[in-house]
N, C-alpha and C positions, 0 to 999 in steps of 0.2 A: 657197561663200560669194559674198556678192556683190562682183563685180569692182572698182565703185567704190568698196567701203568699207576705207578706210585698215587699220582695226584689225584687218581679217582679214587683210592682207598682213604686218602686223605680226607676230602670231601664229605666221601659216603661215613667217616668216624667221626668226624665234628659233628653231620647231620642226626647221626644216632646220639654224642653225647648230648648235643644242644635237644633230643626230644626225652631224656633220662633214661635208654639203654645203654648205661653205662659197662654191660659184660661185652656185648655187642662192639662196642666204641673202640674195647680195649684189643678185640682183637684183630679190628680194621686198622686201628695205630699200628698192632706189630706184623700184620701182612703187608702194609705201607713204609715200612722202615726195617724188615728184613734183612738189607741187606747195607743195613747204616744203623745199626743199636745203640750208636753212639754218638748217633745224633742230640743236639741240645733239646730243640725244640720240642723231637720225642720223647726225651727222657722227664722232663719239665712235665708236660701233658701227661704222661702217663702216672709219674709220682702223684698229681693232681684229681684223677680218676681213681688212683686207687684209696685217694683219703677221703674222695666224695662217697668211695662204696661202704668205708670204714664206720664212717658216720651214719648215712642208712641204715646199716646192720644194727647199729647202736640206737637210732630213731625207731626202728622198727621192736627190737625189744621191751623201747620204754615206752611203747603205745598205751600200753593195759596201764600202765603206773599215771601217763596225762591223762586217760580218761579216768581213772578214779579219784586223779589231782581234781578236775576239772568237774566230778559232781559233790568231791565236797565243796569247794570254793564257792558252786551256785547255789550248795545250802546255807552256806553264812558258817562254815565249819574252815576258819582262814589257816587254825592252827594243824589240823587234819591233812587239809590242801599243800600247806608247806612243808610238812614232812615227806609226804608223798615226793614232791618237785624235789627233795632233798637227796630222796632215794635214787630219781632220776637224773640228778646230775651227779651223785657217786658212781656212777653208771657210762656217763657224757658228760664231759665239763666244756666240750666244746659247742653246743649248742646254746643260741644268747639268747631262744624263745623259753628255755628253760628259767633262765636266769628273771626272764620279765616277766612271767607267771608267778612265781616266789617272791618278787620285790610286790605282786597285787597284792598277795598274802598278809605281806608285813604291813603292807597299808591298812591293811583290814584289821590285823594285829595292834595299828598305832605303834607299831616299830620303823619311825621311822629312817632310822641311823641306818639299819641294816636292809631298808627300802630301796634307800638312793644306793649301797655297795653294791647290792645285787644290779640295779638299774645301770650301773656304770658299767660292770663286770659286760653285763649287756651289749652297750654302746662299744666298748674294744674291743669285743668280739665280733661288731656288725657295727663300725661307725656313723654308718649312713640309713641303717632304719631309723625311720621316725616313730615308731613306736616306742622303743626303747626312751628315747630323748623325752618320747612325754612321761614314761614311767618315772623317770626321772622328776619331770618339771613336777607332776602331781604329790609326789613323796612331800617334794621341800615347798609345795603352797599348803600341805595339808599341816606339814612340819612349823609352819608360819616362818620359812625361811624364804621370805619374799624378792628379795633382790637375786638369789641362786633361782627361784624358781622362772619368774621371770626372763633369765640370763638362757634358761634349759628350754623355756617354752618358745622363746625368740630362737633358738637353732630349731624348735619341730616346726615354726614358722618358712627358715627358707627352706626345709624340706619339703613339705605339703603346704602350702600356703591356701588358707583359705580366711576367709571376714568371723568366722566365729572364732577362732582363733585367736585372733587380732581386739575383738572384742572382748575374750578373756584376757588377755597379757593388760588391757586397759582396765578390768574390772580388778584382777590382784592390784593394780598401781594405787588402786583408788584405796584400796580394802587395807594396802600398807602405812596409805595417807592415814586413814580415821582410826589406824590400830597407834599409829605413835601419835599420833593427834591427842587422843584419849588420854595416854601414860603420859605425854608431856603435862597435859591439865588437870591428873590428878594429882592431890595434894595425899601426905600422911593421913590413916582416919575413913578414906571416899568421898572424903571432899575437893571441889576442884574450884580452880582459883576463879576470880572474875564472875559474872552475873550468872544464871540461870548455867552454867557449866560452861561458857564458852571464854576462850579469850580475849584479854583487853584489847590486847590489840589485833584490829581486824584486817592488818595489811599484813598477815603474816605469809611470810612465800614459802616454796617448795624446800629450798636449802634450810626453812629453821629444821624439817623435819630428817631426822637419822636412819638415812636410808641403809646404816651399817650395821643397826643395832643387834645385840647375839641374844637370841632365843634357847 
């Protein structure tokens, strides 16, 4: 193209940053806006590349730390694992893949308070992965916070929508049913009211059971 026409510099930096030669990118932006540095657009894009480069630098240091997150985790070493991701978001707090690696940890740990923080921290950092949203849902079905989990797995739903999916959100529903089912029929002792454990009454519908109940 020809050298002095802006709009092929333009081009030619979007097609480098859209393939991640982001040094590349930066300096077709400022051969392309040479002679307007003050342009919005430029300025906008350029502050943008230079925090994608910031974060790289910063992903690339904490490689060595995810990969030795990531073979304690596959030993069953959850507490080791989260130290590790600990170290590496003291490092990067703006990475949300960090954040959903450490919320598996705590799952693993049976922490689940600090499962769902991490999962959310996640999710505002990267609203629209659906990873994050399931790190989430699974925290608060493991957490038997049924109705939140639910709520979380019905958003990984319209992000990736698929039939097993759909068949879990219905298999917690059920799992919520027969968990308050059970406390409503037990009595003081382990005894529960009515015949063989079940209750008297067999028309009972969905609103007797308390789908609000705190765990």
């Amino acid at each position: 193209f020809r050298p002095e026409w802006p709009k092929g510099h333009i081009r030619r930096a979007a097609a480098l940053h859209g393939y991640g030669y982001l040094e590349k990118a930066l300096e077709a932006y400022h051969t392309a806006y040479k002679d307007d540095p003050d342009n919005h657009d430029y300025v906008l894009t350029v502050e943008a590349i230079k925090k994608e480069l910031v974060r790289r630098e910063k992903s690339e240091a904490n490689s060595e730390l995810r990969e030795k997150a990531k073979e304690q985790f596959n030993k069953g070493d959850y507490k080791g694992a989260m130290g590790l991701y600990k170290k590496a978001i003291e490092q990067d707090d703006s990475d949300p893949i960090l954040y959903s690696n450490r919320s598996a940890c705590f799952v693993g740990m049976e922490k689940y308070s600090k499962a769902v923080e991490d999962a959310e921290k996640a999710i505002e950092l990267s609203p629209h992965w659906a990873k994050a949203w399931r790190r989430k849902a699974h925290a608060l079905h493991q957490w038997k916070k049924y109705p939140e989990a639910i709520q979380a797995y019905t958003k990984v739903l319209q992000l990736e929508p698929s039939e097993d999916l759909r068949n879990l959100i219905v298999h917690i529903q059920n799992e919520q049913l027969t968990r308050n089912y059970v406390k409503d029929e037990m009595m003081p002792g382990g005894k529960r009211k009515g015949s063989f454990g079940y209750s008297s009454n067999k028309k009972q519908k969905d609103e007797d059971f308390d789908y609000n109940e705190k765990w």
